[in-house]
Structure formats: C-alpha cells, structure tokens
C-alpha positions as CSV (number, residue, x, y, z in Angstrom):
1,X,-84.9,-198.3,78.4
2,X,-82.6,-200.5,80.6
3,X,-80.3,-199.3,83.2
4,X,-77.0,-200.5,80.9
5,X,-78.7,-198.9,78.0
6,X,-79.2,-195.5,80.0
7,X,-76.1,-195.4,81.3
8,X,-74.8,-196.1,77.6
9,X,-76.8,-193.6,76.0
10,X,-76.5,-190.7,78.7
11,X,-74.1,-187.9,77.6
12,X,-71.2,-185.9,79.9
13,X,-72.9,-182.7,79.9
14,X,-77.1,-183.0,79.2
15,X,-78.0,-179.7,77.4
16,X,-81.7,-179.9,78.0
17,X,-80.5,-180.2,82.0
18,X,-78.4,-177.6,81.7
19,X,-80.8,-175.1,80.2
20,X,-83.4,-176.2,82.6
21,X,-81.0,-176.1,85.9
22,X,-80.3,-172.4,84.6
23,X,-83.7,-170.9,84.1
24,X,-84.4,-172.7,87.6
25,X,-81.6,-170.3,89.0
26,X,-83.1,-167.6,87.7
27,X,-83.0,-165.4,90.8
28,X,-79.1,-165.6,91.2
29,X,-78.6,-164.4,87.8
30,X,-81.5,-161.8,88.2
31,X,-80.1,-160.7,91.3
32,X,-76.3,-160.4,89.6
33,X,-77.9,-157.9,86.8
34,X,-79.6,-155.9,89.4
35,X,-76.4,-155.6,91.5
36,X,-74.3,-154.6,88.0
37,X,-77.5,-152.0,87.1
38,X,-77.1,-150.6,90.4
39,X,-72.9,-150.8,90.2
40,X,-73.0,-148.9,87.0
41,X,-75.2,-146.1,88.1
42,X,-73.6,-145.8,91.3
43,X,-70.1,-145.5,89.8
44,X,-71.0,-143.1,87.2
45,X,-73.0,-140.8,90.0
46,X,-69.7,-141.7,92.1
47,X,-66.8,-141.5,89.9
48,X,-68.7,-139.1,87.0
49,X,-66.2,-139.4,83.6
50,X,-64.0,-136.0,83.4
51,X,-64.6,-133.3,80.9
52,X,-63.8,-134.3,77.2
53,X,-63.0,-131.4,74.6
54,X,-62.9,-132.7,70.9
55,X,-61.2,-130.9,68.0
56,X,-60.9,-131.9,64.5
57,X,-58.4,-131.0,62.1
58,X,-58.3,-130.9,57.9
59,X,-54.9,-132.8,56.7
60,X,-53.9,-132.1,53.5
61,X,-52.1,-135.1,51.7
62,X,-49.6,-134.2,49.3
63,X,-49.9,-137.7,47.6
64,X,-53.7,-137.9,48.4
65,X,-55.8,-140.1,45.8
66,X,-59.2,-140.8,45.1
67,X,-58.1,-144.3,45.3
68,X,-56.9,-144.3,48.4
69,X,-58.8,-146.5,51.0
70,X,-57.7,-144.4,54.0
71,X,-54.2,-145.5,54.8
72,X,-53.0,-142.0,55.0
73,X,-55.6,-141.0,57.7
74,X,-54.6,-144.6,59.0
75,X,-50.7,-143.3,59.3
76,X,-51.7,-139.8,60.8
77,X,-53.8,-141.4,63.8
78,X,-50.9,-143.4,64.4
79,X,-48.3,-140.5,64.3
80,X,-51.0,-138.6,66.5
81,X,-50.7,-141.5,69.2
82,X,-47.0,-140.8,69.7
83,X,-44.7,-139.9,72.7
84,X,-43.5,-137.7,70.3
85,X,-46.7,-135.5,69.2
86,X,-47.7,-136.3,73.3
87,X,-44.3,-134.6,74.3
88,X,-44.4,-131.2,72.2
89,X,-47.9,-130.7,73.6
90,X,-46.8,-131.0,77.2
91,X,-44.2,-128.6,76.7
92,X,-46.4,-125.9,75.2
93,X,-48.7,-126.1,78.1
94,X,-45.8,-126.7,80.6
95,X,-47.1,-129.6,82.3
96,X,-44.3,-132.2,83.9
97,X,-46.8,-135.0,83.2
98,X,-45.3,-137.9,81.5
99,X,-45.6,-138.6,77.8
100,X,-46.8,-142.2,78.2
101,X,-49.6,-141.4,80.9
102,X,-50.7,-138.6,78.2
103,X,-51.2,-141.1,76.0
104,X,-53.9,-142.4,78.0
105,X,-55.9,-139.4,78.0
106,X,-56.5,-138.5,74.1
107,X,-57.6,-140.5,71.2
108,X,-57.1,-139.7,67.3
109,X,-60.2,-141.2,64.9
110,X,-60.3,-140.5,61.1
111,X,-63.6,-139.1,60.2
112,X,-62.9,-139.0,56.2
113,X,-60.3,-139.4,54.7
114,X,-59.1,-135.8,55.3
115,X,-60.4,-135.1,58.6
116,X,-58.9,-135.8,62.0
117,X,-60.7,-135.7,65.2
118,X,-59.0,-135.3,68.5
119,X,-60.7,-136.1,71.5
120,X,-58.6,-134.7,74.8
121,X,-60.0,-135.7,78.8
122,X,-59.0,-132.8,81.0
123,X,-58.9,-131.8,85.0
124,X,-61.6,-129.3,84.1
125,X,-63.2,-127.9,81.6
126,X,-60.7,-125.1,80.7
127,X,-57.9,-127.9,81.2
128,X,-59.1,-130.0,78.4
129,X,-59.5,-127.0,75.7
130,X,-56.1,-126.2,76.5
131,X,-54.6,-129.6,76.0
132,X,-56.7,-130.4,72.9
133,X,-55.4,-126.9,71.1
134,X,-51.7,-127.9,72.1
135,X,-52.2,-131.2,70.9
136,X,-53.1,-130.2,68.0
137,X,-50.9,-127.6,67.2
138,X,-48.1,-130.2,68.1
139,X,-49.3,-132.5,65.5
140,X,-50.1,-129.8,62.6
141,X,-46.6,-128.6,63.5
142,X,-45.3,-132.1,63.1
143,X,-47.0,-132.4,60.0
144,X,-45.9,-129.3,58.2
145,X,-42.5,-129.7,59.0
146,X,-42.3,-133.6,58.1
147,X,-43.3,-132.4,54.5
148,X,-41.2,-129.4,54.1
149,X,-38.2,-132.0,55.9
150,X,-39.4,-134.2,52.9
151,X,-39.0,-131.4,50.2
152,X,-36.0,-129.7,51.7
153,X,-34.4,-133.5,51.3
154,X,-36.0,-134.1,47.9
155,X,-34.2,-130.1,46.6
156,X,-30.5,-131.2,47.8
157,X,-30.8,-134.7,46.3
158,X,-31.6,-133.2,42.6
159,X,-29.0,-130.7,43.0
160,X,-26.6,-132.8,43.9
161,X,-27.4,-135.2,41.1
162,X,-26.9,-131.9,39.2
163,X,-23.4,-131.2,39.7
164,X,-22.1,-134.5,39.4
165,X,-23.8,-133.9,35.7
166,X,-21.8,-130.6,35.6
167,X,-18.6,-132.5,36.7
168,X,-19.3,-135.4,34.0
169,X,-19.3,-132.2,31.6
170,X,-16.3,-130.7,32.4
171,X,-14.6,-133.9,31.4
172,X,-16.1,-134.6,28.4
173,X,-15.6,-130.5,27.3
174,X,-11.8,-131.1,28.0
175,X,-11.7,-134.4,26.5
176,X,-13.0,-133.0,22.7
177,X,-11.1,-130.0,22.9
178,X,-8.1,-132.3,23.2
179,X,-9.3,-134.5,20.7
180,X,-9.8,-131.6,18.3
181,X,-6.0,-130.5,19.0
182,X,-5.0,-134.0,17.4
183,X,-3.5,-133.4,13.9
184,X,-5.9,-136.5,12.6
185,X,-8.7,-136.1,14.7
186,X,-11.3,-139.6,14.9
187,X,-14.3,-138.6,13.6
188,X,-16.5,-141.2,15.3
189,X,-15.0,-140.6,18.8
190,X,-15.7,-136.9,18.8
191,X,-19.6,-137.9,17.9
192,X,-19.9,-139.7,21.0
193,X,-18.3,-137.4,22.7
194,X,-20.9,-134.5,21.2
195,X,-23.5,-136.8,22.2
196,X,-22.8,-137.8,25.6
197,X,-21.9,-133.4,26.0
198,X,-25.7,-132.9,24.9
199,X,-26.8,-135.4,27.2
200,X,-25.3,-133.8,30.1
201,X,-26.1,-130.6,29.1
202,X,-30.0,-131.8,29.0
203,X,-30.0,-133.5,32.8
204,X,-28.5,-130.8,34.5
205,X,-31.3,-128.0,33.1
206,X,-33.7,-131.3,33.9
207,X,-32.4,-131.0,37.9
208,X,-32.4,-127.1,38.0
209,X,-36.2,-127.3,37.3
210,X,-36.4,-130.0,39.5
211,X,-34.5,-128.5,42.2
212,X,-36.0,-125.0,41.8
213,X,-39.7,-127.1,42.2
214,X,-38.7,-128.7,45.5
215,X,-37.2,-125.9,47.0
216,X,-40.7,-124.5,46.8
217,X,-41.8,-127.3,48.9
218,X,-45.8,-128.0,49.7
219,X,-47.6,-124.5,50.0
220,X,-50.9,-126.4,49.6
221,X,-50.1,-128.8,52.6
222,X,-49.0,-126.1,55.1
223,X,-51.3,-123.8,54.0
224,X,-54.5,-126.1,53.8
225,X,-53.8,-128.2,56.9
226,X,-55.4,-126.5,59.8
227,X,-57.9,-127.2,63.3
228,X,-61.3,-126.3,61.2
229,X,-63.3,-127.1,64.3
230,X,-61.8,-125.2,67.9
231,X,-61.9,-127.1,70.7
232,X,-64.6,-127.7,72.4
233,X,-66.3,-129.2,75.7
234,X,-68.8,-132.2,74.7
235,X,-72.0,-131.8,76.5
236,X,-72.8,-134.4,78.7
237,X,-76.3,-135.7,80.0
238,X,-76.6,-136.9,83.5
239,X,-79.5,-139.7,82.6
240,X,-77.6,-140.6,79.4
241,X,-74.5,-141.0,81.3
242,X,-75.9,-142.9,84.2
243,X,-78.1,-145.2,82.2
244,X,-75.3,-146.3,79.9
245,X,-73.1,-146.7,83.1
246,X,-76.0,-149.0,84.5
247,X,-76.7,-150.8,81.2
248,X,-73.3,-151.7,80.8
249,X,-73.1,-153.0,84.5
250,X,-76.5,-154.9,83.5
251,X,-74.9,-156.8,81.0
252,X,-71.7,-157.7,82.9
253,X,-73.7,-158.5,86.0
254,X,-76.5,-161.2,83.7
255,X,-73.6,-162.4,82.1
256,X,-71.3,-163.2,85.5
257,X,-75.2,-164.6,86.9
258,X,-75.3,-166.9,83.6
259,X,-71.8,-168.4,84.5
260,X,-72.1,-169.0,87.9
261,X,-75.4,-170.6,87.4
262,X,-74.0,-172.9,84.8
263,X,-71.4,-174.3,86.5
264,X,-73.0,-174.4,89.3
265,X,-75.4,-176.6,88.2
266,X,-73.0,-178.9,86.5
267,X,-70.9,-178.9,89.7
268,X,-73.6,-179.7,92.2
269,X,-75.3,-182.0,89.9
270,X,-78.7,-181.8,91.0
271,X,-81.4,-183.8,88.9
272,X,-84.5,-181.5,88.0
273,X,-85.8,-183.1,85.2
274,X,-88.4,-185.9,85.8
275,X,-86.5,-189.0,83.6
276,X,-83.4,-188.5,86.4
277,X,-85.8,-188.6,89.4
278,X,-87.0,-192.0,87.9
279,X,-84.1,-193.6,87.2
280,X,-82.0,-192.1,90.3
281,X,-84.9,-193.1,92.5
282,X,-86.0,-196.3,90.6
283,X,-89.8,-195.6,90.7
284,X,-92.3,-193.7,88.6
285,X,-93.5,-190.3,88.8
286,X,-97.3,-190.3,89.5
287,X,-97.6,-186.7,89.7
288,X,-96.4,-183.5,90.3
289,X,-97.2,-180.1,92.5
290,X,-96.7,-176.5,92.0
291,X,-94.8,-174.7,94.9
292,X,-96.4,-172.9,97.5
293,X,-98.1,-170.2,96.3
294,X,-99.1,-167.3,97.7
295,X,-102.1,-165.9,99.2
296,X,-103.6,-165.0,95.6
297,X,-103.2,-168.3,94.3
298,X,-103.7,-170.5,97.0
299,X,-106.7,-171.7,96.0
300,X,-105.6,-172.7,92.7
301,X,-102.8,-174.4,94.5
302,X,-105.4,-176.3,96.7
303,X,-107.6,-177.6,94.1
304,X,-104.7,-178.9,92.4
305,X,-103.3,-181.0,95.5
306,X,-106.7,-182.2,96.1
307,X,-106.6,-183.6,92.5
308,X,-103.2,-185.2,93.3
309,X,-104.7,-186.6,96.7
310,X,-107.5,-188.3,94.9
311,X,-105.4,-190.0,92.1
312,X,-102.9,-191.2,95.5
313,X,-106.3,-192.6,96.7
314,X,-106.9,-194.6,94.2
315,X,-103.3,-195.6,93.9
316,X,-102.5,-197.0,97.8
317,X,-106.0,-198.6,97.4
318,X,-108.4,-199.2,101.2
319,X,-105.9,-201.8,103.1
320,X,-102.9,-201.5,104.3
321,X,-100.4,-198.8,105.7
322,X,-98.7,-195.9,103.5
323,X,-96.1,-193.5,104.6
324,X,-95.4,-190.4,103.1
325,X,-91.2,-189.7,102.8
326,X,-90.4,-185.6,102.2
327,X,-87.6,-184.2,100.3
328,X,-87.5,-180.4,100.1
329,X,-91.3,-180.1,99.9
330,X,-92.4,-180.0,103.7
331,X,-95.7,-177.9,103.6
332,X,-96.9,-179.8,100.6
333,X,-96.3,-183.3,102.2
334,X,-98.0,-182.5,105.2
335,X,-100.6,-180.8,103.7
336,X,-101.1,-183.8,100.5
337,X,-100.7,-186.3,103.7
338,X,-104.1,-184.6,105.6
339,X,-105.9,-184.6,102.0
340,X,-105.1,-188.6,101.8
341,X,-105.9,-189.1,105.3
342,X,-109.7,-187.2,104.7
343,X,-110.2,-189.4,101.5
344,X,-109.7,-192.3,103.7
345,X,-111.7,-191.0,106.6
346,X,-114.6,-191.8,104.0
347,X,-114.7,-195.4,104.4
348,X,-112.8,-196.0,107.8
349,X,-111.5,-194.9,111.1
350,X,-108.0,-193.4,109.7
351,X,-104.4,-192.2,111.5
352,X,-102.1,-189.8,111.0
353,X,-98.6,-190.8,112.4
354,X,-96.8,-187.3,112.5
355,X,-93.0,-188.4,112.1
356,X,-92.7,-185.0,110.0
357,X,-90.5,-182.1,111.6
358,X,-91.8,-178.5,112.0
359,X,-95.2,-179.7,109.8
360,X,-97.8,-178.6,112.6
361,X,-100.1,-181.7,111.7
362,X,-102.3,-181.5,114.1
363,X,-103.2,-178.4,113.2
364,X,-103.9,-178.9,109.6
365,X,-105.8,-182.4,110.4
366,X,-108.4,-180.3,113.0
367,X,-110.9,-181.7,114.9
368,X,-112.1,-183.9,112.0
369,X,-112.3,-187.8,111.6
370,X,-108.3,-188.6,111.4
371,X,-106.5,-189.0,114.3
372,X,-102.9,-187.7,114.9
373,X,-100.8,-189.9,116.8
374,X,-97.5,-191.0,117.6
375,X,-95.0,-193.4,115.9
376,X,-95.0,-196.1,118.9
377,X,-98.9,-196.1,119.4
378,X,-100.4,-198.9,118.7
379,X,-103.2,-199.9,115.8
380,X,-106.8,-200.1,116.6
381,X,-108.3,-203.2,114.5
382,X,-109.7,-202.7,111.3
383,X,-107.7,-198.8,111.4
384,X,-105.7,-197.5,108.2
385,X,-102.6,-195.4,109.1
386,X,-100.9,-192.7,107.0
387,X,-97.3,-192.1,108.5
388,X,-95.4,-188.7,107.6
389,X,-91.6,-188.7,107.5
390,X,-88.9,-187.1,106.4
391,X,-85.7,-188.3,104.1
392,X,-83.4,-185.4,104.4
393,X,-80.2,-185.7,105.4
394,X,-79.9,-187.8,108.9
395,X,-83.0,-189.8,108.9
396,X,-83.3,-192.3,111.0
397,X,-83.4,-195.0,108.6
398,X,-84.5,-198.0,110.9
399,X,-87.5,-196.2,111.8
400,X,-89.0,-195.7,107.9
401,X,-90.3,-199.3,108.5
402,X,-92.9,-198.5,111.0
403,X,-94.5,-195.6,108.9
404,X,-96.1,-197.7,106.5
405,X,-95.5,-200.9,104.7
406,X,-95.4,-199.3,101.0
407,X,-94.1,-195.4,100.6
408,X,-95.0,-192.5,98.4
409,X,-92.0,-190.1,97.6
410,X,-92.6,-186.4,97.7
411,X,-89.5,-185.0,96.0
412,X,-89.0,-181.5,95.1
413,X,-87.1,-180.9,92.1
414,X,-83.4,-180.1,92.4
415,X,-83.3,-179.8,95.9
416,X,-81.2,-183.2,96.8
417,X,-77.8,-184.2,94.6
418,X,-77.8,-187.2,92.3
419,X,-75.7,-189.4,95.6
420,X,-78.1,-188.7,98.5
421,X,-81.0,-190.1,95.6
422,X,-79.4,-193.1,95.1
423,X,-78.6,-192.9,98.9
424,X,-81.9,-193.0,99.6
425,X,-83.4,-195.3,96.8
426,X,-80.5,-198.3,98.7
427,X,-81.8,-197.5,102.4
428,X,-85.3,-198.2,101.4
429,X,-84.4,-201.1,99.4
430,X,-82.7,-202.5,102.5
431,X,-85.5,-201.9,104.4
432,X,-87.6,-203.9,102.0
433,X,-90.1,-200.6,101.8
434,X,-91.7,-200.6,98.3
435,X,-91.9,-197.3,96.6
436,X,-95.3,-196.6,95.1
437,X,-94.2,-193.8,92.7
438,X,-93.0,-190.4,93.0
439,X,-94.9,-186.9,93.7
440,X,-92.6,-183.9,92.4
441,X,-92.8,-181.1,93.6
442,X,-91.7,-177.2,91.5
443,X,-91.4,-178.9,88.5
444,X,-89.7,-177.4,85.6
445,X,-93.2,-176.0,83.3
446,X,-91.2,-176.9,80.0
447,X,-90.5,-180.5,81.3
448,X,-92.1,-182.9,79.0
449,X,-89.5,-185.7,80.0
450,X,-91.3,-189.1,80.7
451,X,-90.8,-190.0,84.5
452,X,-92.2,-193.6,83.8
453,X,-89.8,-197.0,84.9
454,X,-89.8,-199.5,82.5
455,X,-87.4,-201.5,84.1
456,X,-87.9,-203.3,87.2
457,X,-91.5,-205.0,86.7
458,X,-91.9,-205.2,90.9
459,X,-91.1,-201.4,91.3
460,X,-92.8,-200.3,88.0
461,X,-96.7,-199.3,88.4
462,X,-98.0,-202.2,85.8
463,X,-96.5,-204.7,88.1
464,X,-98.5,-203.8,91.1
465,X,-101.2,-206.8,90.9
466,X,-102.0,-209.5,93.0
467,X,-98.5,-210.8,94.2
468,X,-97.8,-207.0,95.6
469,X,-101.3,-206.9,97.1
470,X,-101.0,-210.4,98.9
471,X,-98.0,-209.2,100.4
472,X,-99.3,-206.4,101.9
473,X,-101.4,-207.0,105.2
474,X,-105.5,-206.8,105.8
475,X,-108.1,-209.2,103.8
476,X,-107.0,-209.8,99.9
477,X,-110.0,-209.0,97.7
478,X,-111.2,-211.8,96.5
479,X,-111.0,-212.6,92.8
480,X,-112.7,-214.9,90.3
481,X,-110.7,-217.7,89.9
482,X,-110.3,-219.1,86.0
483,X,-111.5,-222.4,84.5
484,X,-108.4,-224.6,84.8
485,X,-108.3,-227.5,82.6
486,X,-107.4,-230.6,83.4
487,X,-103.9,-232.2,81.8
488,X,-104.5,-234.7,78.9
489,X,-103.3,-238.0,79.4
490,X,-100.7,-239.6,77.3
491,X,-101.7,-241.6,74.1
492,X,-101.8,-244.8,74.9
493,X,-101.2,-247.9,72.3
494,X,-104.1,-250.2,71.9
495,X,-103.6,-254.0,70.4
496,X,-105.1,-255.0,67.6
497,X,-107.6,-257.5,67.5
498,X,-106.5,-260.8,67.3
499,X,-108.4,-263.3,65.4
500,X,-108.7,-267.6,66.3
501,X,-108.7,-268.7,63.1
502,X,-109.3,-266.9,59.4
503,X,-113.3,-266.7,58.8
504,X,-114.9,-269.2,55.8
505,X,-117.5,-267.9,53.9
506,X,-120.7,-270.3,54.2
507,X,-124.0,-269.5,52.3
508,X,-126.6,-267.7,54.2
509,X,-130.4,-268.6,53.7
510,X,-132.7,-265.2,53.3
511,X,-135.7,-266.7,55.0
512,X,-134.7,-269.8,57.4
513,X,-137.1,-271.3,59.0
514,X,-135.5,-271.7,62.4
515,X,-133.5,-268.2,63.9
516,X,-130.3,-268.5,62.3
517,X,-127.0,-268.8,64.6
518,X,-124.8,-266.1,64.0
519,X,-121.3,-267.2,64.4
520,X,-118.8,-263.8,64.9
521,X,-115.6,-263.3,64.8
522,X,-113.8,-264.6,67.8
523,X,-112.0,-261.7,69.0
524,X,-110.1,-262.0,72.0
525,X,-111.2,-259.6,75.3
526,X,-109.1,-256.4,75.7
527,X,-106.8,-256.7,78.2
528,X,-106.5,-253.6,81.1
529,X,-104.5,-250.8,79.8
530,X,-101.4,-250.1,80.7
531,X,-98.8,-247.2,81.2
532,X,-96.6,-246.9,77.9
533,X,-93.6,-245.3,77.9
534,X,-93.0,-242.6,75.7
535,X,-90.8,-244.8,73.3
536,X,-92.6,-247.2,71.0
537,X,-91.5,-250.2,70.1
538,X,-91.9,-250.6,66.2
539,X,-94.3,-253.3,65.1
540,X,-93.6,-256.7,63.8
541,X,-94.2,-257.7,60.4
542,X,-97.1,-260.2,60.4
543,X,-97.6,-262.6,57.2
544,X,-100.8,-261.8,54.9
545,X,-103.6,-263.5,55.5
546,X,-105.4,-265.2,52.6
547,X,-109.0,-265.0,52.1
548,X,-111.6,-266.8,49.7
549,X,-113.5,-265.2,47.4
550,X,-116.9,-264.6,48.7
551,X,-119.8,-267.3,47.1
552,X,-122.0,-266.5,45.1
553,X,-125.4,-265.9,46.3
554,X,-127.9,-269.0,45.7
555,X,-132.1,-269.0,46.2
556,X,-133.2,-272.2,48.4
557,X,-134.6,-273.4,45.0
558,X,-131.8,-273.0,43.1
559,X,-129.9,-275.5,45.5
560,X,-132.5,-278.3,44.6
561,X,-131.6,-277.7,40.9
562,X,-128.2,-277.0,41.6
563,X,-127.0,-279.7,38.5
564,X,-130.0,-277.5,36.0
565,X,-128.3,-274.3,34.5
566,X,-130.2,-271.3,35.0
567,X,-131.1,-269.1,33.0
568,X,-129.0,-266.2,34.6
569,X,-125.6,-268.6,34.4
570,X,-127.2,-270.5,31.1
571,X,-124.3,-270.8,28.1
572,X,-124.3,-268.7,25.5
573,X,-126.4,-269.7,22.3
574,X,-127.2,-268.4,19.1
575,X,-130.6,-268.1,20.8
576,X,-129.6,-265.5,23.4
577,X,-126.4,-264.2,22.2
578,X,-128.8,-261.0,21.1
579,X,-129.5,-260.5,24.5
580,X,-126.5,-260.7,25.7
C-alpha cells in the first residue's frame, strides 16, 4: 500500500485503534470503578437511606372490569401523587412541611389491579408509620368521598329530569281537560295527547327508581376500600444495602473510566498498533518486546530479548556502526543494546557508546569483552561500535550522526503522539541516518496488524543489498561477479558476387590424359567491410541473365563417330519401336 492510497483508505475514527488504545488504558478505567465501589459503600455507610414504612390498600372500582388493562389503578397512583392527597395528610399529623417537598418522600405502585402500595420515607421509624397511615387515610378518604360526590351528583340530576317530566304533565293534563270541555272535541288530538300523558307518566316513575338508586350511592366502594396491610417498617440489611450502594458506584465509576479513556485516546492520538508505527516512522517492524516484567518473570523476559538480540545480529550484519534510538522503552534499550554488543564481542573487539540517560551501562555491560565509552572517543582500527541514544523530546539531533551510521528504533507502543513520530522520522532523514527497522516495545497481545513497508524500496528490508552495504564503511564482501556477455554487433550487408562474364558450358572428358585445367568462376575478391547504417538502401533491379542448356554428355568414342547414330539417339524403326 502506497502512502496516497493509505492516506485515501484511512478512516476518521479507526475502531480497531480505538478498542486497542482503551483496553491499553485499562488501569484508568479500573481505577475509576474502584473509586465508584468505594464511593458507593462509603456513602451508604455515611449517608445510610432513612426508614421506609410501606402500606398497601384494596380499592374498590365501581366501574371495575375484567377487561380492564389497569387504567383505573393507573388514575389512583396518579391522584395519590397529588398536593392534594399530600396536603390532607400533613394536616392530620400536623406537620408545617410543604405539600410539594412531601411529594418527594412517598411513592404510590399498583400491585394488581385492585391493590395499592404506599411506600412513605420518615425521620424515624415511628415517623414513617405515622405518615404512611395518614397518607393513606387521606387518600381512602379522598376516594370514598369522590364516589359518593359522584352519586350524590348522579341522584339530583335524575330528579331533576323528573320534575321537569312532572311539569311537562301538568300541561298536557290541563290541556285534555280543556280539550274535553270543547262541544266537538278532535278525536285525534286528544290521542296524542293520552299518549304523550302516558309517556310522561312512565319517565317520571323511571327517574324515581333512578333517583331512589343513586341516593343509595356505592356501599360496596366505601365499605370494601380499606388499608389491608398496616404500615410497616421494611427491614433493611446492612451488606445488602452497602453492596448495592457500591455496585451501583461500580458501574457509574467503569462507565465515566470507559469515556475518558476513549476520548482520550482519540484526543491525544497516540499510534499503538504496529501498521501506524510503520508508516508514521517509514520503516519496518522487525520485532517486538514485552514490558519489564517482574521478578517472577524475568527470566521469561530475558530469554525473549536474547531472541530479539540474535535476529538484530543477523540484521546489522559484522561491519559497520549501529546505534540504538529509545522511545519510552529505556531499560529494554539498554539492556537489548548490551545483548547486541555480547553477540558482537564473538567475532571482534566491540564498543558501547553510552549516549543513553539514567541507563547505568556500564553496569549492565560488566567487566566482559565490550567496552563502554564516550561519544567523542575515538575508534580503534578494525573496532565495531554500538552507540545508545535517546529520541525523546529535546534530543540533540546533530549528534544522532556520530552514534552509528545506520539506526535501529526501539519504540514503545503509545508512548509518543503521531507529530513527534513524524518529527522524528524528518530529523533522521535530514541527517541522512538510515533506519534498519523498528523494535516495539508493550505491544498490544491481540495486534495482528502487519508492520511491514512496502513503499520506499531504500527504507524497506528487501532493499537492503549491495548498494546499502557499499555505502556503509569497512571492507565490502566480496561477491561472485556474473558472466556478462558481450554486445552483438550490427548486421552488416554483404555484396553479392559479381561475375566477369556468364560461364559457357564446354564438354568435359572423364579420363584425360593430361590433368585437366579447371577454369572457375571469376569472382571478384571481397572488399573490407564496412560500417552500415541502420537504413538500407533497397536494391537495384538487375536484368536476367541467360544461360545455355547444359550439353549433353559424349564418350571420347562417340566424338570420332560423331556423324554415325547411336544406338541410344538411333531413330525410331519398326525394328525397335517394341522396345521403345
């Protein structure tokens, strides 16, 4: 992939970063849930919840169903979480506590469809049965007298339907009795008028009844609704309480952790995965460390940089001098530095230039075969130096040069931003330092990201051949050089031979008696070659040249009897016709 088509081809947010840059941060949001565990349990030890007291009541519905879905208990819970209901409980107990902060302290659920549960938060334990037995008397007080509101209002409206009927009646009585009076009474009007009197007469015994009904009002919905559980304090468990406290603060705290270490991590926009170190750095990963571990893994640690130190070795090759460049990974470069200066040691006198801060490389070379030295001491003949730097922030970039002519990067994942990488990649391409590759260091364990540069054959590892070994100082190894083979030369155009005059055929005798003078073909001597251009001149027409049939062939005898016919050219007879 090509730096346009990378930069084409990379998304705004990368998820795969972003999940890895977030599991990397594990300890912030590890250490946010621990803080909310220990918030919650401290606040509910602190601040413990006051005592709750929880009632339930039995409403009766006067238009209850078995249809119904729950709407009425709906309507009751609201009525419950009124200013209204809130304001005839404080008066019973006498309290000067505002309705709306009251409000705050109960809660109304609908168990069934015919039971209410009050729950009521108190000073103290005695405080909270109190209010939940007012609050509940206020709203089955409320209740009952809503319905018997509704019946009373139901009772006046039928009777006063009924004596408008009675008026209505009075009316029509008068008007038949007057109609009666008439000397020629009309039959048909005095029917409608019976009629319309019976009709009258039937409503108003319809709103008696009616009337008589409603003014008995609900018995069933006073009678039956009632508190069928007493208030009562809920028991409360310490642990239970506590542990839900800290669970809940848990959750808050992973979730605030898994926030912070999101954004964070697109904000700072630091490159952890091993494609970004290659492409931000321009060179391939060769291999990659663990972090320091500690004392009961060290020596899987070890073996493991040892490994790294070999395959190095057989990277940076015998000549030459390599430098070592940390990022973020300062034990491991000083210690993967002493394991590359040992493997050299092996073949030749070998130096450590210590340009590393706070590494200690002396003591982690010893007393063995590498020397550690200074930057400005000079090179014994034939030596091989390893120089340790640094690349954090304000390195002296001018003095990368005299480390080492090639450079080996130990970079620990997500420790510098994507500008001081590219910051870094420009000052050692300034300096004309190649890079060798890339060692990372705490890599991500579910990175399977290729950290191999395609682009860029003189950085890339398949282009390290002869032309970056002849450039490097110390004796080239010698190589077999290849057959070359030698140009061909251009075709050159020959002339024809060119003949004196146009051959005659003469008789030959098969056994002369003198050696025979062979005349040839005069053909005249080829002249030198010389250089023909490219461009050919096309050739001439030349006129046929006509030649005589060749003569026959004829015996020294036969010449003598040349004028005789013979028998093989004799003229056809009768005699040998049947031969023929």
């Amino acid at each position: 992939m090509t730096t346009a088509e990378k930069e084409k081809s990379e998304p705004l947010i990368d998820l795969q970063r972003l999940v890895v840059s977030v599991r990397r941060r594990r300890r912030l949001w590890l250490a946010t849930a621990l803080f909310g565990l220990i918030a919650g349990a401290l606040v509910a030890l602190l601040l413990p919840s006051p005592p709750t007291a929880v009632a339930k009541i039995l409403v009766i519905h006067a238009d209850d169903s078995p249809s119904d879905s729950g709407t009425l208990m709906e309507t009751d819970v609201a009525v419950l979480q009124t200013t209204k209901i809130a304001g005839e409980a404080l008066k019973k107990l006498n309290s000067t506590q505002p309705a709306e902060e009251f409000l705050k302290d109960y809660t109304g659920l609908g168990v069934t469809n015919n039971v209410l549960q009050v729950t009521v938060k108190g000073k103290d334990n005695a405080d909270a049965v109190a209010r939940a037995q007012a609050l509940s008397d206020a709203f089955i007080t409320e209740y009952v007298a809503r319905n018997q509101a509704a019946a009373a209002a139901e009772q006046k409206a039928l009777i006063d339907q009924r004596n408008q009927a009675q008026t209505e009646l009075a009316t029509v009585q008068n008007d038949i009795v007057t109609e009666e009076a008439k000397r020629n009474p009309n039959p048909a009007q005095l029917e409608r008028m019976y009629s319309r009197r019976a009709e009258l007469t039937s409503k108003i015994s319809d709103y008696d009844g009616r009337a008589q009904e409603a003014g008995i009002g609900t018995p069933k919905v006073g009678a039956g609704t009632q508190i069928v559980d007493a208030p009562r304090i809920v028991p409360k468990s310490f642990l239970k309480s506590t542990g839900a406290a800290a669970g809940i603060g848990a959750v808050l705290g992973l979730l605030l952790g898994l926030v912070l270490a999101a954004i964070s991590s697109v904000v700072k926009d630091r490159p952890v995965l091993r494609r970004e170190l290659s492409w931000h750095l321009g060179a391939s990963v060769l291999a990659q460390l663990p972090k320091p571990q500690r004392w009961w893994r060290r020596s899987r640690a070890v073996a493991e940089r040892e490994r790294v130190a070999a395959t190095l070795l057989r990277t940076i090759g015998e000549h030459g001098t390599v430098s070592l460049l940390d990022l973020g990974a300062r034990a491991t470069t000083a210690a993967l530095a002493v394991d590359i200066a040992n493997g050299l040691a092996e073949k030749g006198p070998v130096t450590l230039v210590d340009e590393l801060p706070k590494a200690d490389l002396r003591a982690l070379a010893g007393e063995g075969k590498v020397r550690v030295l200074g930057r400005d001491e000079p090179k014994a003949p034939g030596e091989c130096r390893v120089g340790v730097g640094s690349i954090e922030p304000g390195t002296a970039w001018t003095d990368l040069e005299h480390l080492g002519a090639e450079t080996i990067l130990v970079v620990r994942a997500g420790r510098a931003n994507t500008e001081w990488l590219h910051t870094v990649a420009r000052q050692l391409a300034e300096r004309r330092i190649p890079i060798i590759g890339i060692v990372v260091v705490d890599p991500d364990p579910r990175d399977h990201t290729d950290g191999t540069l395609w682009d860029g054959l003189h950085t890339a590892l398949r282009g390290r051949g002869a032309e970056t070994r002849a450039a490097l100082p110390g004796p080239e190894p010698v190589e077999s050089p290849e057959p070359v083979k030698a140009p061909e030369p251009p075709p050159v155009r020959r002339p024809r031979p060119r003949f004196d005059r146009a051959p005659q055929s003469k008789p030959v005798e098969m056994f002369p008696d003198d050696e025979p003078t062979v005349r040839r073909l005069a053909v005249a001597p080829p002249e030198p070659a010389k250089p023909v251009d490219r461009v050919l001149e096309p050739a001439k027409d030349k006129k046929p040249v006509r030649r005589r049939p060749p003569t026959p062939y004829k015996r020294p005898e036969e010449l003598d009897n040349a004028d005789q016919p013979t028998k093989r050219f004799s003229p056809v007879s009768p005699d040998n016709a049947e031969a023929l």
